[in-house]
C-alpha positions in Angstrom: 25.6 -3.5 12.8 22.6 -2.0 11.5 21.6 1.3 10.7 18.4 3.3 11.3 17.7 6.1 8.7 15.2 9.1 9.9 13.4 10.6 6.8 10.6 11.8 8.4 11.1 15.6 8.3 7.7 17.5 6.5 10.0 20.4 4.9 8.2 22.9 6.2 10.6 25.5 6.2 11.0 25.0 2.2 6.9 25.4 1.6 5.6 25.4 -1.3 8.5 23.5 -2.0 7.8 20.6 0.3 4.6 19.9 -1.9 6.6 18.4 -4.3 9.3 17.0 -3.0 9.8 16.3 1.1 13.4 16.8 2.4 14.5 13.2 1.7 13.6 13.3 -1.9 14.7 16.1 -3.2 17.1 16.8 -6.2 20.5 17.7 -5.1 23.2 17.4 -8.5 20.3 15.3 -10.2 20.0 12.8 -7.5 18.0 12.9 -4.1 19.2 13.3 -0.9 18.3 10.2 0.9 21.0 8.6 -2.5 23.4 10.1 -0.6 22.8 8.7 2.6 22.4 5.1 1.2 25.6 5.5 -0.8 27.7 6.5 2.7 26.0 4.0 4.4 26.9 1.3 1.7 30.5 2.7 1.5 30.7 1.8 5.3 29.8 -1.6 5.2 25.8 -1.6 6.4 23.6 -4.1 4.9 21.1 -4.0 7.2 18.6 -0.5 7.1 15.6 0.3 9.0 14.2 3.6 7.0 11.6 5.7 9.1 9.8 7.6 6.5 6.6 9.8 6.9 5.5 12.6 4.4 5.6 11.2 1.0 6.2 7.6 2.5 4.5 5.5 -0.3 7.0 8.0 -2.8 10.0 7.5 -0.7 9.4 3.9 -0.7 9.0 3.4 -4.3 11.9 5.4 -4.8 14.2 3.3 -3.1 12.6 0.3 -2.8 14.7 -3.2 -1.6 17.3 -1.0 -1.6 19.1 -3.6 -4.1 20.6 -0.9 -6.1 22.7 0.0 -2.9 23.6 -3.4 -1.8 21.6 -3.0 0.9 18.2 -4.7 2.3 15.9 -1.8 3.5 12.6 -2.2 5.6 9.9 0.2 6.2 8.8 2.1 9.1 6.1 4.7 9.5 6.2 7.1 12.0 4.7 10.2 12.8 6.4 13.4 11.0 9.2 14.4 12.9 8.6 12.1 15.7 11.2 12.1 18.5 13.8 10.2 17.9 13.2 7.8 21.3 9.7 7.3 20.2 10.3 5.9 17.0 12.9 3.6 19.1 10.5 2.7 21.4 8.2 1.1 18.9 11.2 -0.3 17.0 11.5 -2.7 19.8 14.9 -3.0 19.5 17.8 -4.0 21.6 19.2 -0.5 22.3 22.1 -2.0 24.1 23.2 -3.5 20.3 25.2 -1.2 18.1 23.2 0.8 15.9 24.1 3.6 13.6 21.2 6.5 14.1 21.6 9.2 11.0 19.4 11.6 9.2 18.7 11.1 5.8 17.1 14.5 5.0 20.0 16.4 4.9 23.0 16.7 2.7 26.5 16.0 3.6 29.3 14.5 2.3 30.5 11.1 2.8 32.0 10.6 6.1 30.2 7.3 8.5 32.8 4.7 8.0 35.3 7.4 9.0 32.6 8.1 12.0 32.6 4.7 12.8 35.8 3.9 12.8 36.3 6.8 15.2 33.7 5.6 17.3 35.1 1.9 17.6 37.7 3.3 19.8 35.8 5.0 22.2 33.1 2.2 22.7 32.2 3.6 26.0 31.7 7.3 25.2 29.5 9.4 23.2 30.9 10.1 20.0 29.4 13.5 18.7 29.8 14.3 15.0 30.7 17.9 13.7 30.7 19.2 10.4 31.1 22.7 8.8 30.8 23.8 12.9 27.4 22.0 12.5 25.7 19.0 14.3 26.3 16.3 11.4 22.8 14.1 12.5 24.8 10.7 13.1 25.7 8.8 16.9 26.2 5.1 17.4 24.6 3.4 20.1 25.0 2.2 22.6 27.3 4.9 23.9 24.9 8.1 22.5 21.8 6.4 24.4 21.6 9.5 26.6 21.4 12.1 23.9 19.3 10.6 20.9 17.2 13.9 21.5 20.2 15.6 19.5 18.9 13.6 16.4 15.1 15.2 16.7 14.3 17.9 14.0 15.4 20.8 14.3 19.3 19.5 14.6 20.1 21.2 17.7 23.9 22.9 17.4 25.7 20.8 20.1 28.0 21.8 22.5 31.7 21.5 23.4 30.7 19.2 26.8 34.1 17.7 28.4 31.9 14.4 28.9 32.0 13.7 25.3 34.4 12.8 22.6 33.4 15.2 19.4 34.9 14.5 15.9 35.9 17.2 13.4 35.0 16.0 10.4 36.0 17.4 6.7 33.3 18.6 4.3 29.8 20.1 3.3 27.1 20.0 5.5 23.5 21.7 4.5 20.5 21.2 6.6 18.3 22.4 3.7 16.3 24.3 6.0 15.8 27.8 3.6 16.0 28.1 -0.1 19.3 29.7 0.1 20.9 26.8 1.5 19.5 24.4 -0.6 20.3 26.3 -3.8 23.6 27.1 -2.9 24.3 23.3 -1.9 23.0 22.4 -5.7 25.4 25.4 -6.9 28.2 24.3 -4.9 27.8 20.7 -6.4 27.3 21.5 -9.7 30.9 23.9 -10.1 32.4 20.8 -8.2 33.2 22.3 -5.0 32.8 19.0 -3.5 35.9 16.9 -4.1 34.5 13.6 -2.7 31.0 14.6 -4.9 32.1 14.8 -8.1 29.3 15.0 -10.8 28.7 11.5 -12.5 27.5 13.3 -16.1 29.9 13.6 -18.8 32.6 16.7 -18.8 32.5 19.5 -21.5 34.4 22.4 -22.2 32.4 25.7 -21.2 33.4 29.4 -22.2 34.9 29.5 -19.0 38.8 27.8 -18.7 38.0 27.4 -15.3 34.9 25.3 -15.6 32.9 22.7 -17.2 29.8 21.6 -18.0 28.3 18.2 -16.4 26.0 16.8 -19.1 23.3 13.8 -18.7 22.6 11.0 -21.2 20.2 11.9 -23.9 20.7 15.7 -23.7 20.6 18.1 -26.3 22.2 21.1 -26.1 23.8 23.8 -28.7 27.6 24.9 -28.5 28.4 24.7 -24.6 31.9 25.8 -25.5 30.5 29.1 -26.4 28.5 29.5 -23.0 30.0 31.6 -20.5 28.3 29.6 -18.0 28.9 26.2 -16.4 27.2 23.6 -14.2 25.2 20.1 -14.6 22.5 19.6 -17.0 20.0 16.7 -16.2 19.4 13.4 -18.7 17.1 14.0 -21.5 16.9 17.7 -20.5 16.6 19.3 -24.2 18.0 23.0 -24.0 17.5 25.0 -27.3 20.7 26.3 -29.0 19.8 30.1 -28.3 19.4 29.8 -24.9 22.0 31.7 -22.7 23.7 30.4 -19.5 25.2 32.6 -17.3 27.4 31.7 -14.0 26.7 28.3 -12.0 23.1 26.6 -13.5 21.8 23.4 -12.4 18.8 21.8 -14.5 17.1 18.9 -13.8 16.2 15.9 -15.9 13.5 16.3 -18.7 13.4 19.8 -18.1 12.6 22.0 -21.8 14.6 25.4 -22.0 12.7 27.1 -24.9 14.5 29.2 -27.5 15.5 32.9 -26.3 15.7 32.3 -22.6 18.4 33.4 -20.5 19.7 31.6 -17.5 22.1 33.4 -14.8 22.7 31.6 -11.7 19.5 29.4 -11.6 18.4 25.8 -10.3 15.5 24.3 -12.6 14.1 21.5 -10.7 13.5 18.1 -12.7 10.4 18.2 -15.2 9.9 22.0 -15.3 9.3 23.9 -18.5 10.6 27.6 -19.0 9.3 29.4 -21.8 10.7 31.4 -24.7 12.4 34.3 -24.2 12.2 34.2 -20.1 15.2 35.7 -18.7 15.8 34.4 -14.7 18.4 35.5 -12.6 18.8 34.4 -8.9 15.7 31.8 -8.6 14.7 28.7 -7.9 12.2 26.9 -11.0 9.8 24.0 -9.9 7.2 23.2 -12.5 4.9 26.2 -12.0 7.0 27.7 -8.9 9.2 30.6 -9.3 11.3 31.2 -6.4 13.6 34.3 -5.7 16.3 33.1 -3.2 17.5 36.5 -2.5 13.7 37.6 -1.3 12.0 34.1 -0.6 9.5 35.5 -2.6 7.1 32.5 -4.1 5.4 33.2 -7.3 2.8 30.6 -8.5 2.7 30.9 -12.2 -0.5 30.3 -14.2 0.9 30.9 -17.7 2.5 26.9 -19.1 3.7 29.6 -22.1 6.2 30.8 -18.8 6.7 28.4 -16.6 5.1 24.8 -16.1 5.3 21.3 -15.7 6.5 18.9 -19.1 5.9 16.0 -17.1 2.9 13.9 -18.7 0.8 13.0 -15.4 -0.3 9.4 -15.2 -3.6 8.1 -15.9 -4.3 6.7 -12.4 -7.6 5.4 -12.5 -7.4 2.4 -9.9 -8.3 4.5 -6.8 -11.4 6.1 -8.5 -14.9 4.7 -8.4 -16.3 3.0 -11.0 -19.3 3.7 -12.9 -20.9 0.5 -11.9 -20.3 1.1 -7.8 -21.5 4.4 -8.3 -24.7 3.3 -9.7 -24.8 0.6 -7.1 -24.7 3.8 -4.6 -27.2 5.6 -6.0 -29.4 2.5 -5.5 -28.5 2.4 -1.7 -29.0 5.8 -1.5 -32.8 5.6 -3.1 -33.2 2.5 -0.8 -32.1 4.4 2.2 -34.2 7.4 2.1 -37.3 5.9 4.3 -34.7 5.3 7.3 -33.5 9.0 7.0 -36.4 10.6 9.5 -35.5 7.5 12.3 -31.9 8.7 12.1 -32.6 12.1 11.9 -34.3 11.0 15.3 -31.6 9.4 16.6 -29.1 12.1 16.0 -32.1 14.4 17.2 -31.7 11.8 21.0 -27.7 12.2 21.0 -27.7 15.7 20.0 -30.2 16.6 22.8 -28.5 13.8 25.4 -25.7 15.9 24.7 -26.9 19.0 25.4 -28.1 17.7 29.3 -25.1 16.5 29.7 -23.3 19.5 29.2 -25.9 21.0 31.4 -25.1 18.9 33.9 -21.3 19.2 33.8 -21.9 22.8 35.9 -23.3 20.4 38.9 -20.5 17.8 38.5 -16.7 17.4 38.8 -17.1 14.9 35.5 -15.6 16.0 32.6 -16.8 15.7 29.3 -16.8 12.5 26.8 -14.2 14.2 24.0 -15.9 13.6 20.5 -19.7 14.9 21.6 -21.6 17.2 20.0 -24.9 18.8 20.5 -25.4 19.2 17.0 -28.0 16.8 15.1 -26.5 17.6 11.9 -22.5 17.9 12.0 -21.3 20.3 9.3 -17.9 19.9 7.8 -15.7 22.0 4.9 -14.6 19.8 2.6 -12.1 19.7 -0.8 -13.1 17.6 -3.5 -10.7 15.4 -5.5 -11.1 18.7 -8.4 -9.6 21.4 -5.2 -13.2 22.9 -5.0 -14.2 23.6 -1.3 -17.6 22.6 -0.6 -20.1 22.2 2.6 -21.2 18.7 3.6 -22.9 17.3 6.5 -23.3 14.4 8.7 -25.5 12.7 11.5 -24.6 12.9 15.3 -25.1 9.0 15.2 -22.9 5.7 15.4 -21.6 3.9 14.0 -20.3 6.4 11.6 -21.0 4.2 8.7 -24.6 5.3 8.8 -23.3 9.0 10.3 -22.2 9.4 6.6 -24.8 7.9 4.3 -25.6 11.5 2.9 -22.3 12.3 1.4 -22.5 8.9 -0.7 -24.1 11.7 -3.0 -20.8 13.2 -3.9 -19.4 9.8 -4.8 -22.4 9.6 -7.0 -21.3 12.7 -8.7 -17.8 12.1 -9.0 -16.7 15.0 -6.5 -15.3 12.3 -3.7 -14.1 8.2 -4.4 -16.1 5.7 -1.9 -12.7 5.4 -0.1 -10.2 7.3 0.3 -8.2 10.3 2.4 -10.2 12.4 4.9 -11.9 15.4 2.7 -12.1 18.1 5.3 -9.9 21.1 5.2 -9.6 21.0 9.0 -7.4 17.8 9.4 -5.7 18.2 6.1 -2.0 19.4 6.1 0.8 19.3 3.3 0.3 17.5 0.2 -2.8 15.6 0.5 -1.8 11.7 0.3 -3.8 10.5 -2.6 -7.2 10.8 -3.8 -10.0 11.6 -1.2 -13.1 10.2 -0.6 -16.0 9.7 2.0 -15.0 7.0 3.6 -11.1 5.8 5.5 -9.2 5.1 8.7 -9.2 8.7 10.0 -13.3 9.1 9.1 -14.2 6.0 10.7 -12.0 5.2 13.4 -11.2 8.9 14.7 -13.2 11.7 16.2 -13.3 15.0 15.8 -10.4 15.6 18.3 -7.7 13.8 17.7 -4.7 15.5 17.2 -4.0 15.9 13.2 -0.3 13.2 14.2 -2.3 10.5 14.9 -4.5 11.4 11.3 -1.4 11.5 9.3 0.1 8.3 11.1 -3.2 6.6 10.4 -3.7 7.3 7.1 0.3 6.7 5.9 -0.2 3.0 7.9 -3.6 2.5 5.8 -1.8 3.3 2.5 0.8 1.1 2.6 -1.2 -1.9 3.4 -1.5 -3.9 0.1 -3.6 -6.2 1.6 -6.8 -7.2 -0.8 -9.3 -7.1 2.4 -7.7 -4.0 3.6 -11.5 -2.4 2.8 -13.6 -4.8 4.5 -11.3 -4.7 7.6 -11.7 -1.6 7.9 -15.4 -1.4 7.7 -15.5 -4.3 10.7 -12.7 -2.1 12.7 -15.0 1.0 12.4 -17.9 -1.5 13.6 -16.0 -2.7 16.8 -14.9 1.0 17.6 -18.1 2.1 17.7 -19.5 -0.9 19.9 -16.4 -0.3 22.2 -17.4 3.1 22.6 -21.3 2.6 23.3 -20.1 0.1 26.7 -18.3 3.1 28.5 -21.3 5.2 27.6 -24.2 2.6 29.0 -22.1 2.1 32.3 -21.5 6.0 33.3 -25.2 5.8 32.8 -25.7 3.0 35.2 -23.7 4.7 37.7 -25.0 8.0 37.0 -29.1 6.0 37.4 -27.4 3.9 41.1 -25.3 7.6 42.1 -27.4 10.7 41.3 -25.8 13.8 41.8 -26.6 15.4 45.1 
């Protein structure tokens, strides 16, 4: 038996959370919530996992990668975010008459698939619906839950009491972390070990309080937690200044820095986040710069690092930016260009007005439209820059779009955009943009203007995770062959329009 793993939730009900961290990554007790899911599905027996992973793919996947640390062999598939669940099967190719384990691994629960399996073995011929905490538990076993794999798309539906299926009870925490309440109280929960079959892994100490303890990482430093009338987990190499108070249940991350004077009561400090001397926080979430009250979903964006902030040190990633020597090498092009500018200022001058008749036209004819056209000769698009800083750039109405985007070469020059990389415009972009951008990728070259912003995410993850060397080059021929493909249609509806003119 295998099992298929859906990641591909985009978090949206936790933004600006989500930026950071997508459902399957983040921090519950220190640890992220797809580690749970790998863990249950080792403690069951799986080997074999198919992981379909969409936001934050290339994170997810270097988070877990083989998936040796689990004892299990993981591979790879990118989807579209929150695709259905039959979809993603579909393109699976696989045998859906095998048994296969379906399960969710953005959400939290505790461990329970052998138990779910075992269940299931002896009712091979029924659906086997899974319940936890009165909630649908995202897990069904194929063959048997063909019928109703929709029950595994996001949003969980709640599922019903139907007399045609078998449903299992089964015992423990479930959390969809769909609202920041949930998802802090699940962390909460975790960390004053409400969850007998989640114990904390971090070392035991004595708090203030007889009734609970502290769960303390390697390479902390803390003062007297003995004196603290709080309790909860505190993260590896989290360093929490002797004056600093903790009151109630308090979860902080690994490498977070509690300045001196602070005061903690009933907070969840996310990994890497700094909060500064003499803060006093009571009911919120922390995440780097993000201040979130749980009681009033308020988001506060802080500014200050002397507050609130990241203490991670960001690396230097200078492999996807364009080197001095291509830029040059572009500015060269660029002066070499400029006599052909006025013939394709003409030819986007020809499709702009051939678009224009047609259009005309379309109130004498039944034809509809070719999507993608444009009357403009000069197509004008908001852009973000790799610095955040929205700008106004332009294009011709030509093909192929190679040429179409000569004139933005001059923000590569500049340093504003890389030669290649994600789409720039603010239009198509959504969630946390996937890398650095540039003027030229898949979703520039090989899409138009109207396709739907799925297919642009889908494109863009597959181009990431192709390490190919010649992934550049083939996808400057790919953009070449589109663009001949769609010229053919073009010259034949012209034929038949010249042999059939409208009456």
């Amino acid at each position: 038996m295998q099992a298929i793993i859906f990641a591909n939730r985009l978090g949206d009900e936790l933004t600006p959370l989500n930026h950071y961290y997508c459902p399957a990554l983040l921090p519950v007790g220190n640890k992220a919530v797809i580690d749970y899911t790998l863990e249950d599905i080792a403690l069951s027996g799986i080997t074999q996992v198919k992981m379909v992973i969409s936001p934050q793919a290339k994170e997810i996947e270097q988070h877990l990668g083989s998936g040796k640390k689990w004892g299990v062999d993981i591979e790879y598939f990118l989807s579209k975010p929150e695709e259905d669940t039959s979809a993603v099967l579909k393109r699976l190719s696989l045998d859906t008459q095998d048994k296969l384990l379906l399960t969710r691994g953005d959400i939290f629960r505790s461990p329970s698939l052998a138990q779910f399996i075992e269940f299931s073995k002896e009712f091979p011929d029924d659906f086997v619906q899974a319940k936890m905490a009165n909630k649908n538990a995202g897990m069904m076993l194929l063959p048997a839950a063909l019928p109703h794999i929709a029950d595994l798309n996001w949003p969980l539906c709640q599922q019903g009491n139907d007399e045609a299926v078998v449903t299992l009870v089964l015992h423990g925490h479930c959390c969809m972390l769909d609202s920041f309440q949930t998802y802090m109280d699940t962390n909460l929960s975790l960390a004053a070990n409400k969850f007998p079959s989640l114990t904390p892994m971090e070392r035991s100490y004595h708090s203030g309080n007889p009734e609970q303890d502290f769960y303390v990482g390697a390479k902390a430093r803390t003062g007297q937690l003995n004196e603290q009338q709080g309790w909860g987990i505190l993260g590896e190499n989290a360093w929490i200044d002797p004056s600093v108070v903790m009151k109630n249940c308090i979860s902080i991350g690994n490498d977070c820095l509690i300045d001196k004077g602070s005061i903690l009561n009933n907070c969840l400090v996310l990994p890497h986040t700094y909060v500064g001397e003499g803060l006093e926080v009571k009911d919120n979430i922390l995440c780097k710069n993000l201040l979130i009250n749980v009681r009033t979903e308020g988001v506060i964006e802080i500014d200050d690092q002397a507050l609130i902030g990241s203490c991670e040190v960001p690396a230097k990633d200078e492999s996807d930016k364009t080197s001095l020597i291509t830029r040059l090498l572009l500015f060269t092009l660029l002066i070499v260009s400029l006599p052909l500018w006025p013939l394709l200022q003409a030819v986007s001058f020809i499709n702009s007005y051939g678009a224009k008749t047609n259009g005309k036209n379309m109130h004498h004819s039944s034809k509809l439209p070719q999507s993608g056209t444009t009357s403009e000769t000069r197509i004008k698009q908001s852009c973000k820059d790799n610095l955040g800083r929205t700008f106004m750039a332009w294009k011709w109405n030509i093909s192929p779009m190679i040429l179409a985007l000569i004139p933005q070469l001059y923000y590569v020059i500049t340093g504003r955009l890389d030669l290649f990389g994600a789409s720039p415009q603010t239009s198509v972009s959504h969630g946390q943009v996937p890398g650095r951008l540039g003027v030229l990728g898949p979703v520039q070259l090989l899409l138009d203007e109207s396709a739907p912003q799925e297919e642009r995410t889908l494109l863009a993850l597959e181009f990431a995770a192709n390490n190919h060397s010649t992934k550049y080059l083939s996808l400057l021929w790919q953009s070449l062959k589109v663009n001949n493909r769609a010229l053919e249609p073009n010259m034949r509806g012209q034929n038949r329009e010249a042999q059939d003119p409208v009456l």
